[in-house]
N, C-alpha and C positions, 0 to 999 in steps of 0.2 A: 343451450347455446351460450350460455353467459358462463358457465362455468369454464367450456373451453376456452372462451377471450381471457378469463382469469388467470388461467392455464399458461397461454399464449405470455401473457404480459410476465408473469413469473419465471416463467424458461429466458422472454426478452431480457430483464431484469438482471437475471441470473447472470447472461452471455456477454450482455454489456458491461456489467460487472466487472466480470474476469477477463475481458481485454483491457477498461481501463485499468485495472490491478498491471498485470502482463504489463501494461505500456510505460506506467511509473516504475515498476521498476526495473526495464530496459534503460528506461532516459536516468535512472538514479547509476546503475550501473555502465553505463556511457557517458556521464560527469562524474565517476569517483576518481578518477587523476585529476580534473581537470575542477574538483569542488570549490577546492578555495580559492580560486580563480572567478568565479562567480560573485555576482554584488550579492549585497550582503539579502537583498528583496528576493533575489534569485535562489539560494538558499533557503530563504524562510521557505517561501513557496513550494520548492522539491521538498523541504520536509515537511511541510504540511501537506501537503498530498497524499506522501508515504502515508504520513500516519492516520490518516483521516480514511483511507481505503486498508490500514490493517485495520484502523478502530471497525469498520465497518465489516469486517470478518467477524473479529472478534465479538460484537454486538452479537450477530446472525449465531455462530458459535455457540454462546453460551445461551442466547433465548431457547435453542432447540435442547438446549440437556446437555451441550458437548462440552464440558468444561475444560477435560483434557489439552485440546484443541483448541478451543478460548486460549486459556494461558500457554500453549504452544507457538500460537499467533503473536500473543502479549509479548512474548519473547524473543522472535524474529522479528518484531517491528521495534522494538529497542534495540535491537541490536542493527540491525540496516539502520534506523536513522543515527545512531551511537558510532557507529563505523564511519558513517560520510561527514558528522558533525566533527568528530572528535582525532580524525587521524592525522598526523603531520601529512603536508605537500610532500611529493617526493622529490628532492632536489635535482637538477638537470648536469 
């Protein structure tokens, strides 16, 4: 019995997970026109989110042996937060 609730709570874990993933970066990719428009608190924020749910790939990743992957993730989450940090406004 216990081992199923363990079960349970890791598939939870898991699902929950990958929607908040999913949901940052919808909302990163529905303020990247509108980024530097954003206070500067608002920014922090969205990028630490980002990177705080790649780190947390990443972590999971390399604990299992998947280094590839690890540093596949390293990679995509430098560059999403690199892209939204670092790109000119687009002028109107």
């Amino acid at each position: 019995m216990v081992k199923k609730m363990e079960m349970l709570f890791i598939v939870l874990h898991v699902l929950f997970g990958l929607g908040a993933f999913a949901g940052s970066l919808l909302l990163a990719i529905s303020f990247k026109d509108k980024f530097h428009e954003l206070s500067k608190l608002q920014r922090t924020a969205l990028l630490v989110t980002i990177g705080s749910l790649f780190a947390t790939l990443v972590v999971t990743m390399a604990a299992r042996g998947n280094v590839i992957f690890a540093l596949f993730f390293s990679f995509l989450a430098v560059g999403a937060c690199g892209y939204l940090a670092f790109t000119k406004p687009k002028k109107a």
